[in-house]
C-alpha positions in Angstrom: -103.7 265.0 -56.9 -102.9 264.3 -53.3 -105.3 261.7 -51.7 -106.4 262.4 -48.4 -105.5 260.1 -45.5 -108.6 257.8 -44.7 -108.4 256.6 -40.9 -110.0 253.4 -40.5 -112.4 253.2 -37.7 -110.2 252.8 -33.7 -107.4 251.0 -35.9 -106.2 253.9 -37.3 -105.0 252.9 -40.9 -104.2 254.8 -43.5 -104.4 254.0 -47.1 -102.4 254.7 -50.0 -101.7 258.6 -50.5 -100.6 259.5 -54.0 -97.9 261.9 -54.2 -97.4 262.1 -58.0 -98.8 260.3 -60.9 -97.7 259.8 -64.6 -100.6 261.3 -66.6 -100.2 260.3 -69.7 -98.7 256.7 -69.3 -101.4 254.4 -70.1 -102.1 256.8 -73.1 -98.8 256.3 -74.7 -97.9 252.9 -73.6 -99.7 249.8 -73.5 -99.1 248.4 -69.7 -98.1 244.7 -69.9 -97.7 243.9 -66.4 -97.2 246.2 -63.3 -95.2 246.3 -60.3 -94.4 248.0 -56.8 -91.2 248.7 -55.7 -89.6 251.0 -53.0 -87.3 253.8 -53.3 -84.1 254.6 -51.7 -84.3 258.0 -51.1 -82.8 260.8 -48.7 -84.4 262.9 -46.0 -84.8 266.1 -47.8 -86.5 264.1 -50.2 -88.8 262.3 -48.3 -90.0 266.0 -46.7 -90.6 267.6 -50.3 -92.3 264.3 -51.6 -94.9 264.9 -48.5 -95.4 268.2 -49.7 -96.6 266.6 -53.1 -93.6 268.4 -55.0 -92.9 265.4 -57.3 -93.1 264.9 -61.6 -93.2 261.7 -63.2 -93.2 262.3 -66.6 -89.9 262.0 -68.3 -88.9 259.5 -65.9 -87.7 256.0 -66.6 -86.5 252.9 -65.0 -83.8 251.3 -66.5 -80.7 248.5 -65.2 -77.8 249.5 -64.1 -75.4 246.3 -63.2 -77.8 244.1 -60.8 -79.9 247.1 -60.0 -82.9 248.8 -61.5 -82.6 252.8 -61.0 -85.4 255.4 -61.9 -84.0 258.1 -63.5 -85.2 261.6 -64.5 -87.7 261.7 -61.3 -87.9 265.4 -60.7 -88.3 265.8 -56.8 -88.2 269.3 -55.8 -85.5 270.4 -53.4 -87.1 271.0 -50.2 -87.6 274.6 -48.7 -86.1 274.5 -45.4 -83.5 272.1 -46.7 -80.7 274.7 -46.7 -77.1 272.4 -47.5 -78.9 269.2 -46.9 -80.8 269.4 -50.2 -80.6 267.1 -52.8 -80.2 267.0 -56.5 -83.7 267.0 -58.1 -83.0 264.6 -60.7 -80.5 262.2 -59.0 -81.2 258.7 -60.3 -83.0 256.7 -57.3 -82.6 252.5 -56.5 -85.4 251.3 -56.6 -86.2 248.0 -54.4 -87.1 245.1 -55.4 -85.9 241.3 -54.3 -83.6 239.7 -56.5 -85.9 237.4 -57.8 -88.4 240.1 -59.1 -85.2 241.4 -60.7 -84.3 239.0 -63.1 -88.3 238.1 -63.9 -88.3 242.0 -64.7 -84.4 241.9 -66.6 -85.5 239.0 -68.5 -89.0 240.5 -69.9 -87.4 244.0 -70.2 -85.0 242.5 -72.6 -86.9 241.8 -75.3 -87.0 244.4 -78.1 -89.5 247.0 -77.9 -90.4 246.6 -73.8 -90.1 249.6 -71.5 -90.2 250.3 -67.4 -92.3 253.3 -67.2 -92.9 254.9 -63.8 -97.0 255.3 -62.9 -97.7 256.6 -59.8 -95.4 257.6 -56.7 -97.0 257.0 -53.1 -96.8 256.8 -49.6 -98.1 252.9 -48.6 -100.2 252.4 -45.1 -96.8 252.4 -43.5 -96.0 255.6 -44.6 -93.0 254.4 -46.9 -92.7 255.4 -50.2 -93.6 253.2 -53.0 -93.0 253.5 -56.5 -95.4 251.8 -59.1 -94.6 251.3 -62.4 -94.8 249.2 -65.7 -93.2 246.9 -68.1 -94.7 248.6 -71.2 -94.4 249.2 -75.2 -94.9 252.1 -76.9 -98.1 252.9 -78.9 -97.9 253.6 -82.6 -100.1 256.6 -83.7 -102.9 254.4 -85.1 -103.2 252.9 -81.4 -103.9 256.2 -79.8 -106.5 257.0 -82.3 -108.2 253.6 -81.4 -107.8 254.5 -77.9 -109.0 258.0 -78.4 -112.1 256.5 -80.5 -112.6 253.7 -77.7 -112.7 256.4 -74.9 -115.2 258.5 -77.0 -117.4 255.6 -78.0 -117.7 255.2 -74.0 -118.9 258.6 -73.0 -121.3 258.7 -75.3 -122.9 255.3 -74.1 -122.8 257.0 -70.5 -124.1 259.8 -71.4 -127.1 258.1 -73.9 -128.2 255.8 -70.7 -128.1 258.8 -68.2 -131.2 260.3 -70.3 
């Protein structure tokens, strides 16, 4: 799950490094439109999400007031963190400008739509980033045509491979 930093020639850059991913996201949702946001987040947190110790999958994002929160992240209190750890499931701002905000609060309010969290990373600056997507939720009859599509698709890879 955890990419490996790629160094970029004498510059040394680093590209995106995945801590956590939502597996089953774009199988139960149909992504609309995604975005990136950053995460206010404490130290403790910050060390245990470098160790990789992160789970996306009951986790929303949802308004609160003015600001969007992600809730039910799981972040795993770091080891060494003695009285300085943190709640694992604490709801976390996320950070967006306010003008993203009220393009998201005005699509999110229409019936049906849903923030769901994708993938949780550390950017090239090393600051964690948060994607995630205004979505709506599949009926059963879409995941058997997306089961069906997926299927259809192997089989043509594997028929030109021989």
């Amino acid at each position: 799950m955890n990419k490996a930093i790629v160094r970029d020639g004498a510059k040394g850059k680093q590209e995106r490094r995945e801590v956590a991913r939502h597996p089953k996201a774009r199988f139960l949702y149909e992504i609309l439109e995604t975005f990136e946001a950053g995460l206010s987040l404490v130290g403790s947190e910050v060390k245990s999400l470098r160790e990789g110790k992160a789970q996306l999958q009951e986790s929303y994002a949802k308004f609160k007031g003015a600001e969007l929160w992600l809730l039910k992240c799981h972040i795993q209190e770091y080891r060494n963190g003695a009285y300085a750890n943190h709640e694992p499931t604490r709801p976390r701002k996320l950070l967006l400008h306010r003008h993203e905000l009220s393009r998201i609060r005005a699509k999110v309010t229409q019936k049906g739509l849903t923030l769901v969290p994708l993938a949780l990373y550390f950017n090239e600056r090393g600051l964690a980033k948060l994607d995630f997507a205004l979505a709506r939720g599949r009926k059963l009859h879409d995941k058997r045509d997306a089961i069906r599509r997926r299927e259809a698709s192997v089989e043509i890879r594997r028929a030109s491979r021989r």
